[in-house]
N, C-alpha and C positions, 0 to 999 in steps of 0.2 A: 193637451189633456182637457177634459171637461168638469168643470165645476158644479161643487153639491150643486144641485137645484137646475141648474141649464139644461135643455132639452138638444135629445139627439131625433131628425129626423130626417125615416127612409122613406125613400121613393120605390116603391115595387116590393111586392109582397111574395116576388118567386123563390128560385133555390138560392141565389143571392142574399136578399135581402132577407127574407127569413132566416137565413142560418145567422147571420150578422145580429140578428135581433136573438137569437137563442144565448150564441156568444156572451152579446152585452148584458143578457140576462142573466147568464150564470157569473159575470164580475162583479155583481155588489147590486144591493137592496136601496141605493142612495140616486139612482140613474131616472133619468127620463126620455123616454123611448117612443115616439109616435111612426109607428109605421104604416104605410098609406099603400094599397093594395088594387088596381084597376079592375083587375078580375073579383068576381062577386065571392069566389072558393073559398076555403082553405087553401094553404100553401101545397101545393105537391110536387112529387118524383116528378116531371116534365122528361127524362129520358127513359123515364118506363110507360110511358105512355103506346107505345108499340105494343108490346106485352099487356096492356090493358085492350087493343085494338082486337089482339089476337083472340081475347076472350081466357087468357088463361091468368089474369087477377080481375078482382073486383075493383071500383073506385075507391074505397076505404083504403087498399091496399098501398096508395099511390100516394093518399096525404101525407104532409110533413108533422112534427107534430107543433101544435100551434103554441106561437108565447101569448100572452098576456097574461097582463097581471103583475104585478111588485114591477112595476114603476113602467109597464110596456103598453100602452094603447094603439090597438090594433083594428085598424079599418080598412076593410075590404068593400070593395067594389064608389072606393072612391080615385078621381082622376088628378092628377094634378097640373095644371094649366100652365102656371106660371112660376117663375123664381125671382122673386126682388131683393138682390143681392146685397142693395143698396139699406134696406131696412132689416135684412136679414130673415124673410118670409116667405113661405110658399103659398097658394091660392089655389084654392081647389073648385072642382066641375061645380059642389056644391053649395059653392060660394064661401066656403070658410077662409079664414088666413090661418097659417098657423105659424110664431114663430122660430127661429132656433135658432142654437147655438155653434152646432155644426149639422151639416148638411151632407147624405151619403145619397148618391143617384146607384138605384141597382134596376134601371128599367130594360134592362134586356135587351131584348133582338125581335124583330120581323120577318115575315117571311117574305122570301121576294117573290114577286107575279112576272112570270118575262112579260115583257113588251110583245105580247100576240093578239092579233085580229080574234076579235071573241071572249078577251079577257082584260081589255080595254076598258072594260065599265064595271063600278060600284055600285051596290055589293055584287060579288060575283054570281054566274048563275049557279040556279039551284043542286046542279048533281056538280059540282066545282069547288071543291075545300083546300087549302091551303093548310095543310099542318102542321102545328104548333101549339096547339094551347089544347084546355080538357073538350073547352066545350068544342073544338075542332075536332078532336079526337069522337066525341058524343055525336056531330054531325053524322060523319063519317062511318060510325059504327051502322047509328040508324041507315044510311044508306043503303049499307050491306046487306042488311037485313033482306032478303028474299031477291039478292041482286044476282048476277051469275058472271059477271066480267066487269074488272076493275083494271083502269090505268093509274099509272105512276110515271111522273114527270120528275123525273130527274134519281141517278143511280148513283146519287152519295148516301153515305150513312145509312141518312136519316128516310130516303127513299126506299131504300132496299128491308129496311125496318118495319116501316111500313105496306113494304110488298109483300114481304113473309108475314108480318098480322094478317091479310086479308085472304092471303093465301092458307092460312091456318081456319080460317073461317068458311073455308071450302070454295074459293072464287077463282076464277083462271085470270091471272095476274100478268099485264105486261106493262114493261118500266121503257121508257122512253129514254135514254140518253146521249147527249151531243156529241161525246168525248168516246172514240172508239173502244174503252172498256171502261169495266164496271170502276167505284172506290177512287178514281186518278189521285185524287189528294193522297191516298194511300196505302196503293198497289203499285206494280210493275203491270204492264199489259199480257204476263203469260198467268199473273195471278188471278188478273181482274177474268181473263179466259176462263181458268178452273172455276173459279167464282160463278162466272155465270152458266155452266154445264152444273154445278153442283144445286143451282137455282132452280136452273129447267126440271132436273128431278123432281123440285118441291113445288112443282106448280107454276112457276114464274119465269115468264119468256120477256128475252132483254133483247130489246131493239137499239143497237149500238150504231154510233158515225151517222145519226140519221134527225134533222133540222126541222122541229115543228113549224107549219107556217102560218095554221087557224084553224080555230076551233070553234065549231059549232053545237050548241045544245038545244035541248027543248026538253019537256017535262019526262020524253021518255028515254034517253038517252045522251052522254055527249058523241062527237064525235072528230076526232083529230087526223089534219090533212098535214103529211111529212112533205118533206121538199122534192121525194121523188116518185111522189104520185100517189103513194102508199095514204092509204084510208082506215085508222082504227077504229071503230066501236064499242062501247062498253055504257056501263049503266051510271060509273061515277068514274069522276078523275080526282086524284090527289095530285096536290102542287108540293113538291119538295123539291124545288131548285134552289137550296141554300137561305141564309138568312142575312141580313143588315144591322150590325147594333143601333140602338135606338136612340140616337141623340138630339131628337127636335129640342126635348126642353134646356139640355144644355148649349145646344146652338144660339135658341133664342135670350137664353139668358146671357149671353156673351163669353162663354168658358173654350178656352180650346179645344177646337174635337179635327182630327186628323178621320180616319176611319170611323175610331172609336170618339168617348170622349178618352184626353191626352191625362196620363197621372205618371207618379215618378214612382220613384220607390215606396211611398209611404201610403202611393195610391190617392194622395193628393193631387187637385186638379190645380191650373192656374189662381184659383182662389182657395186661399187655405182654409176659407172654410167650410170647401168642399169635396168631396172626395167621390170616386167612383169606383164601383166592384163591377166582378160580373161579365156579360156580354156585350156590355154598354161601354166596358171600358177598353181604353190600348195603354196599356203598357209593353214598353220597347218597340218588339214586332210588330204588334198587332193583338187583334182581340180575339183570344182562346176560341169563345163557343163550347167549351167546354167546363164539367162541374167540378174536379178537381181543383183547378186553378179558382176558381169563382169562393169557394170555399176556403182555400187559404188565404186568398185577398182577404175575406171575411172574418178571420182572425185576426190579422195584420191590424186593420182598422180597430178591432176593439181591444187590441193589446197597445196600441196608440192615445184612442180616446178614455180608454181609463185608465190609463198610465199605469198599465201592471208592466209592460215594457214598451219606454218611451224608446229603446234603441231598434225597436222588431222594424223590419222591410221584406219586401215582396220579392222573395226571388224565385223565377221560374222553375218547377222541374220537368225531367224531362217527362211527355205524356206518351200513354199505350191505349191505342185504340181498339177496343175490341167492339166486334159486331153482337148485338144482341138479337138475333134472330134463331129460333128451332133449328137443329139440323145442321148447324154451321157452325163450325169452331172458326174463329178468326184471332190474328192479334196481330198487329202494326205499332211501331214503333220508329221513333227518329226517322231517319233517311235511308234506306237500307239502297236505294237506288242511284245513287252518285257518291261521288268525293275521294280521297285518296282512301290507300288502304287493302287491305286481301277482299276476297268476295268468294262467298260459297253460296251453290242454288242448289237443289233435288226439283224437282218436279216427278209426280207420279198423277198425270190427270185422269185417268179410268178409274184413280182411290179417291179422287178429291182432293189430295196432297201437295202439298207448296211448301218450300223453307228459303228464302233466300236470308243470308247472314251476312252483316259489311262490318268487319272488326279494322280499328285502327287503334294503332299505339296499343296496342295490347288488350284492347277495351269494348263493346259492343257499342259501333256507332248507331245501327238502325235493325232491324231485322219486321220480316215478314212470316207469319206463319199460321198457313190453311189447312184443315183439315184435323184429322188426330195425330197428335205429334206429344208424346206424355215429355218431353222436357222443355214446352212452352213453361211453364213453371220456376224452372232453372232459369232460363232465355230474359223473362221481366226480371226477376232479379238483378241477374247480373246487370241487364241496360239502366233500371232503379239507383241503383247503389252504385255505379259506376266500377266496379269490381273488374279485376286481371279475368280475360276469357282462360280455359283452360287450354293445355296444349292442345288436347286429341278435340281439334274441331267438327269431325265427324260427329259425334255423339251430339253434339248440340243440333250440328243437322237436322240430323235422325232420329232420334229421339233413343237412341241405345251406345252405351259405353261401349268404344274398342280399344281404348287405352285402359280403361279405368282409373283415368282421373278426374274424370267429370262429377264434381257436384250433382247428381239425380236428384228431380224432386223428392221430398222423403215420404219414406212408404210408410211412416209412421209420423204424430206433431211431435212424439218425443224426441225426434231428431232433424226437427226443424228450429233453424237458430232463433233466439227470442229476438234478434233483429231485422226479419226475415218478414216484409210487408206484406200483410195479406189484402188487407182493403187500400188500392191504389186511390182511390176516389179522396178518403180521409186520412189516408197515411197513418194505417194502425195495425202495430205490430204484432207479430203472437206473444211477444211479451206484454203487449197491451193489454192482447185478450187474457193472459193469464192474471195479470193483476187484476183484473176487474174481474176474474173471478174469487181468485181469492179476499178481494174487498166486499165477497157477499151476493154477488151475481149469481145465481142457479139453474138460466137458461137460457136458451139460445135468443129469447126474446129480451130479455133479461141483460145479456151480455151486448148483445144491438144496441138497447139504447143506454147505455151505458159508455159503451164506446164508436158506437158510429157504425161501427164498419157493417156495411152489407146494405144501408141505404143509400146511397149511389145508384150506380149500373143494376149493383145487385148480383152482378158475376162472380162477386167470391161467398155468397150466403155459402154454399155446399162445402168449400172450405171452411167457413167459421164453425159450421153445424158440424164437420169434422171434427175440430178444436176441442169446442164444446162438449163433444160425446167424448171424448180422449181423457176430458179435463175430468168428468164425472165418474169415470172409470179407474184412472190413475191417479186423480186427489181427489177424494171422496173427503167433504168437511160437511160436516154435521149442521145443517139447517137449524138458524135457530129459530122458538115459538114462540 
């Protein structure tokens, strides 16, 4: 726990560490907070940034919202160089020192560059963006601007997010990658198949099983040579072949770093009096790369350092992947592809439809599910909460009761449990959302930040906005003036 007067400082001013700093913001008026920020911004959404690509939000739309102030000094577009562990100081690009008392590293992840002829050299060439960051996203935009064909290097996620932005933007989109179907981390190869047929509809042709060897640019074009002779052309290339957590400064300072940097449950590193969130850090497996987990570490630590709960620890849950792209419903979850247990598939590829289902012990170990399927709803839940699957497994399938036992999403929030998560990202409930309205909240902007939910992903705004219009309807309380 940290004492009146002692100073907390963050390293990294992203979804990490910003939320870390809102936390320790909202525990007491007695704290001191210096967070130190590389990027010149505000804090923003970094997984809406596709959607910002796409052109269907603006930049405002994408900020976080900023702390400072009652005890938090916030500085952006500063670097931090060094950590003297031994004095207990950071040293910044600017030359400052700053001391503290504990120490949170939330410096994130990089993008990786393969090891290819033509991208061997710093800074990359000019139509060659690596995606990650805003002003990445800003490069790239300008790119597109008057372009008519754009490559995508690499068909995870965060590639294929990127292909649908630019394909939204009117470009003829092709993704390059090595692994013979689209998602591997989390697909099945008849999923990643409907996937990419459902792709080519929207613009976006996937070159699959096929090994870039070099790449050539110049001011009017790049141009990329595959292993079997195949020759691309296009006006930009985006690099999304995955990221690296970022741990120079904790390397050099001598802290364990395995993948990540190393923390336990407490998110404590080998030096207690330093801790790690975020992308940057592993705990257990390995390191997330994603914002839920980033966000609960984020609490953890400041239910720690100001001793509202000295007993709180990080325990994993389990994560649901959904794709944020136009046009595509996706959702992934656990392992749906191996391990013991029953297994149920549909496939329908001329609809775009995929369900594959791995229940064990009575329980949803993984599941997969593409296309329109209305008991995706149902499906997170029950993997969420760990809950008995129903008998009649068809209907989870399918998305239609043939027993009628099946829990159905409710067609109404009136008959949705107040336990029943709507925002996966913040873990907030419709009982959340109801108490925060009833504490005074009276709209759906209102109820956002008040409780979080829908800044994230931002895949369940259209449910909250559901909630919200339900709650105005059905408990109509008198604003007061």
């Amino acid at each position: 726990m940290i004492k009146r007067g002692e100073r907390i400082v963050v390293v990294g001013n992203g979804m990490a560490g910003s939320r870390l700093a809102g936390e320790l913001y909202a525990r007491g008026d007695d704290l001191k907070v210096t967070v130190l920020g590389a990027e010149p911004h505000r804090a923003y959404n970094r997984i809406m940034l596709s959607t910002l690509l796409a052109g269907k939000i603006s930049e405002p739309d994408v900020e976080l919202a900023e702390i400072a102030g009652r005890g938090v000094d916030l500085r952006c577009g500063v670097t931090v160089r060094a950590i003297d562990r031994d004095s207990q100081q950071v040293r910044t690009d600017d030359g400052d020192t700053i001391p503290y008392a504990h120490l949170v590293l939330a410096t994130g992840s990089r993008p990786v560059v393969p090891p290819l002829p033509g991208l061997d050299a710093r800074p990359l060439p000019d139509r060659v963006v690596a995606f990650r960051t805003l002003d990445d996203c800003r490069r790239i935009g300008a790119l597109a601007d008057g372009a008519r064909r754009a490559l995508v290097l690499g068909g995870g996620l965060l590639g294929l997010e990127a292909a649908r932005g630019l394909a939204a933007r009117g470009l003829d989109v092709g993704v390059v990658h090595r692994v013979p179907y689209l998602m591997e981390r989390q697909l099945d190869p008849t999923a990643g198949a409907i996937l990419a047929d459902t792709l080519a509809d929207l613009g976006v042709t996937a070159h699959l099983a096929v090994t870039p060897v070099a790449l050539a640019a110049d001011p009017a074009e790049v141009r990329l040579t595959l292993a079997d002779g195949t020759l691309l052309a296009a006006d930009l290339l985006v690099l999304a072949c995955g990221v690296r957590p970022d741990t120079a400064l904790a390397e050099a300072a001598g802290l364990a770093v395995g993948r990540g940097v190393l923390v336990d449950d407490r998110l404590r590193t080998n030096d207690p009096r330093i801790s790690a969130i975020g992308d940057c850090a592993q705990h257990e497996s390995g390191p997330t790369g994603l914002v839920a987990p980033a966000w609960a570490q984020a609490r953890v630590v400041a239910q720690l350092l100001t001793g509202e709960d000295p007993q709180a620890r990080y325990r994993p849950r389990p994560v649901v992947t959904r794709l944020k792209a136009a046009g595509i419903d996706l959702a992934s979850m656990g392992d749906p592809a191996s391990g013991p247990g029953e297994e149920l598939t549909f496939a329908d590829p001329a609809r775009g439809t995929y369900a594959r289902l791995r229940i064990h012990d009575g329980r949803l170990a993984g599941a997969i599910l593409l296309g329109d399927n209305p008991s995706v709803g149902t499906v997170i839940q029950l993997f969420d909460r760990g809950q008995p699957v129903p008998a009649d497994r068809r209907a989870l399938l399918l998305g239609r009761a043939v027993g009628g036992d099946v829990p159905t999403p409710a067609a109404s929030p009136a008959l949705m449990p107040d336990a029943a998560t709507v925002c996966q990202c913040n873990t907030v409930s419709k009982g959340a959302l109801v108490s925060c309205w009833r504490g005074g909240a009276r709209s759906l902007d209102a109820i956002v930040a008040g409780t979080r939910a829908g800044t994230g992903c931002g895949g369940c705004r259209d449910a909250v906005a559901g909630i919200v219009d339900w709650l105005s309807r059905a408990d109509p309380v008198e604003v007061a003036r």
